[in-house]
C-alpha positions as CSV (number, residue, x, y, z in Angstrom):
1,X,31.8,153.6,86.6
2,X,28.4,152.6,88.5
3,X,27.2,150.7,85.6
4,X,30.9,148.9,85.3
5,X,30.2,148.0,89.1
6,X,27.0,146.3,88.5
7,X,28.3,144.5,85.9
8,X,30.8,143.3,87.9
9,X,28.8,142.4,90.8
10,X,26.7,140.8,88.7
11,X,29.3,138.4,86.9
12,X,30.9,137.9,90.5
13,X,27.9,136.4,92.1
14,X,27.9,134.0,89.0
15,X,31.0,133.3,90.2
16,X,30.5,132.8,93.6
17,X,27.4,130.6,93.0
18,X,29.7,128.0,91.3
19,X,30.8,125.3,93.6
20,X,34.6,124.7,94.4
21,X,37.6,123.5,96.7
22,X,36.6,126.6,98.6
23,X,32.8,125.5,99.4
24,X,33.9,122.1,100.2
25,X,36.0,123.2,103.0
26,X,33.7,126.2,104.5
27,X,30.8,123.9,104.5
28,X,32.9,120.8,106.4
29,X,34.2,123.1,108.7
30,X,30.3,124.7,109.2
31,X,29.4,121.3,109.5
32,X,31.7,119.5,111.6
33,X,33.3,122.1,113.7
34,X,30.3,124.8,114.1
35,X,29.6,128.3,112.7
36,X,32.8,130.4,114.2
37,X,34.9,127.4,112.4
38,X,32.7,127.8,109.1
39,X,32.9,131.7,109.1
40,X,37.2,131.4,110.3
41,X,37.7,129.4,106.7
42,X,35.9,131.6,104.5
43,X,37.7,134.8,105.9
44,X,40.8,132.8,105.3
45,X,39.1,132.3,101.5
46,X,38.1,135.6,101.1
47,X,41.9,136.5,102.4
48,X,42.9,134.5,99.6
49,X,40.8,136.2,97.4
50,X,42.2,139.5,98.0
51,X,45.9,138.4,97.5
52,X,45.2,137.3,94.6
53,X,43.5,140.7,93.0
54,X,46.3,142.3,94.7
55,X,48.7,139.7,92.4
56,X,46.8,140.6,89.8
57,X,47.5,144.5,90.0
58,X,50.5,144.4,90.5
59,X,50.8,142.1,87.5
60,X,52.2,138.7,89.6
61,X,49.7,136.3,88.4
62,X,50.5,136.9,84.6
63,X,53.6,134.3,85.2
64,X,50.7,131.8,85.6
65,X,49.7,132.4,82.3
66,X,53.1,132.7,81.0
67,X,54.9,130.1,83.1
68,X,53.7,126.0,82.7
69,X,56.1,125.2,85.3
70,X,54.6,128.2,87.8
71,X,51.1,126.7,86.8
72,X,51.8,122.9,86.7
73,X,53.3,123.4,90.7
74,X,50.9,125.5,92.3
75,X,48.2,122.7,90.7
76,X,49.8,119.6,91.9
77,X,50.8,121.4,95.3
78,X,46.8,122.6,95.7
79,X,45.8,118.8,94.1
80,X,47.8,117.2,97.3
81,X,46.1,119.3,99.7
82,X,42.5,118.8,98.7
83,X,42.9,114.9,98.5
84,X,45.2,114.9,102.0
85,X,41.9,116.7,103.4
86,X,39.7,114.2,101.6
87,X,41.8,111.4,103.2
88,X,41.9,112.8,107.0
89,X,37.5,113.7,106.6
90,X,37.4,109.8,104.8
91,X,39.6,108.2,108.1
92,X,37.4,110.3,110.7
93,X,34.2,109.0,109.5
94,X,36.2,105.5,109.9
95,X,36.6,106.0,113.4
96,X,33.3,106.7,114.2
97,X,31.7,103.8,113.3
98,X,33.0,101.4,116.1
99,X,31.2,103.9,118.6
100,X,28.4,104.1,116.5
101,X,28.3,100.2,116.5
102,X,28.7,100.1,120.5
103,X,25.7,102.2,120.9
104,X,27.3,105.0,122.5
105,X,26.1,108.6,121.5
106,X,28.7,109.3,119.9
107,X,31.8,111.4,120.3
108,X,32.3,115.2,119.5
109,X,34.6,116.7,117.1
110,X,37.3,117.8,118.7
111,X,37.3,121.3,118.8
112,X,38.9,123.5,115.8
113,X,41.0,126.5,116.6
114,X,39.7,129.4,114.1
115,X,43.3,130.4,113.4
116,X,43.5,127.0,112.0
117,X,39.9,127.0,110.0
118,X,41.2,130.1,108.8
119,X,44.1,128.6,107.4
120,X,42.9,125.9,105.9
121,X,40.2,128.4,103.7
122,X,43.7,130.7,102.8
123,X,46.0,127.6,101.8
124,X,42.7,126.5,99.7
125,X,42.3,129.5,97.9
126,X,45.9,130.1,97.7
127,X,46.4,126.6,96.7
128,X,44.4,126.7,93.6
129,X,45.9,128.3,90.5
130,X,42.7,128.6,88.4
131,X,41.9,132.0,91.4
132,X,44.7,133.3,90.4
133,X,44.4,132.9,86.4
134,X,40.9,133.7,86.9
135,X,41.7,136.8,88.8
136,X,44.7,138.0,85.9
137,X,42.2,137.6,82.7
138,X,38.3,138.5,84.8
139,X,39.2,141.5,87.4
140,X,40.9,143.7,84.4
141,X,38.2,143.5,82.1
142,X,36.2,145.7,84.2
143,X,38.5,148.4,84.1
144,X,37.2,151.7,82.8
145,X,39.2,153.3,79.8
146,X,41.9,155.8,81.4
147,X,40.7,155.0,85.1
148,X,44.1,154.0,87.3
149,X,44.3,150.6,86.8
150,X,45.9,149.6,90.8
151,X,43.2,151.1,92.4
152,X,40.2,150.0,90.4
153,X,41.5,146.3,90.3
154,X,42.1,146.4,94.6
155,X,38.5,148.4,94.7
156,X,37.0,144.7,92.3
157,X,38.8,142.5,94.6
158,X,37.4,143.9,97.9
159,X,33.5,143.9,96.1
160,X,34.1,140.5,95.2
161,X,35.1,138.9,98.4
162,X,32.2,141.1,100.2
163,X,30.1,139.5,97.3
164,X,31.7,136.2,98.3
165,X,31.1,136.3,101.6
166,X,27.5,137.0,101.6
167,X,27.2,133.7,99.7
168,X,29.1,131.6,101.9
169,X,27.5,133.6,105.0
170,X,24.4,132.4,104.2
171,X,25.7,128.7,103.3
172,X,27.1,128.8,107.1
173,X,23.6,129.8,108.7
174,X,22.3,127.0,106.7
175,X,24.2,124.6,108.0
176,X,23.8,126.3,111.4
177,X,20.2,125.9,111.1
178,X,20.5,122.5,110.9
179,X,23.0,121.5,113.2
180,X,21.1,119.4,115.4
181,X,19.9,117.1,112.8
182,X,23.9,117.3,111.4
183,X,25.3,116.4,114.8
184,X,24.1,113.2,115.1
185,X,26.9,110.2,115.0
186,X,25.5,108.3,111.9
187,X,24.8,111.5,109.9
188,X,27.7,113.6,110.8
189,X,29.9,110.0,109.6
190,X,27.9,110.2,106.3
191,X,28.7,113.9,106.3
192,X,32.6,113.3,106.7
193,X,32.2,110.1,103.8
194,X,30.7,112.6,101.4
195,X,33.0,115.9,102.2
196,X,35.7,113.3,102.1
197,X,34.9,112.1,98.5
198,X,34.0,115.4,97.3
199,X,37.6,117.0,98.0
200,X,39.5,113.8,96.8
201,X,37.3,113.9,93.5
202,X,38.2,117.6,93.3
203,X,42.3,117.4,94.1
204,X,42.0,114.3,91.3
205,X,40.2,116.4,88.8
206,X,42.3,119.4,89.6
207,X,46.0,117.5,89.3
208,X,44.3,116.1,85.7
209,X,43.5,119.6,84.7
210,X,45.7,121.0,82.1
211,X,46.0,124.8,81.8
């Protein structure tokens, strides 16, 4: 069993160290809306990532593997969300430019409920079908022979969102760290461009995927 565990820690920070729809978001929100915003989306992530092992225990996730249809509308529903939050960070860094131009020191975000950064990071995670296959075909393959299988695979998904959230912890101290430098008009605008592009490019890759 302990060895099984540090396998599996060890393949879940591999894992977590691969960039996603989920990093996108907790670093904007880090970025643009502080820390507690940051921190509110990846609980709502990690949330998401415990739904899903709990899917996957209970066996709910298999229809992704055995449904197109299941697969092919949870992809184009999580593809329309990641390119409508490209859109909205592309047209925020639009409006900042005409106060950047008329020398004024800019204007803060407006502040972001953490019930609503946490939502965001749930409907992100949620909205992504590859966590869910992912969680079906990686979480039961480090089930030991003749243990109970519902209480191992809830035990792997809680150690990997802890494992998680230590990576995106520290990705939100970072960008903490460097919040003043961040928060001012021209760079936070180049910030929004970029986040903006990076989710569109992901919700157009992910909506081209095929399973």
């Amino acid at each position: 069993m302990i060895q099984m565990l540090f396998a599996f820690a060890g393949a879940a920070i591999v894992v977590a160290l691969i960039p996603g729809p989920s990093t996108a978001v907790i670093v904007r929100q880090s970025v643009t809306a502080g820390r507690r915003a940051g921190v509110a989306a990846m609980l709502g992530n990690e949330t998401g990532i415990v739904l899903w092992g709990l899917a996957a225990a209970f066996g709910l996730t298999a229809l992704l593997l055995a449904s197109r249809i299941a697969y092919d509308t949870i992809r184009v529903a999580g593809a329309v969300f990641l390119v409508w939050m490209g859109v909205r960070a592309l047209w925020s860094a639009r409006r900042r430019r005409p106060v950047e131009r008329a020398g004024e020191p800019g204007v803060r975000a407006a502040p972001v409920s953490r019930w609503r950064a946490y939502r965001l990071g749930l409907l992100t995670n949620a909205a992504n079908p590859k966590a869910g296959v992912f969680a079906v075909s990686f979480l039961p393959q480090f089930v030991p022979h003749g243990a109970p299988v519902l209480p191992v695979l809830v035990a792997l998904s809680l150690v990997w969102a802890l494992i998680d959230m230590v990576w995106y912890l520290s990705l939100i101290w970072l960008a903490g760290r460097a919040g003043r430098a961040l928060g001012r008009p021209a760079v936070r605008r180049r910030l929004e461009q970029l986040s903006g592009v990076v989710l569109v490019g992901l919700g157009l890759r992910l909506a081209a995927e095929s399973r």
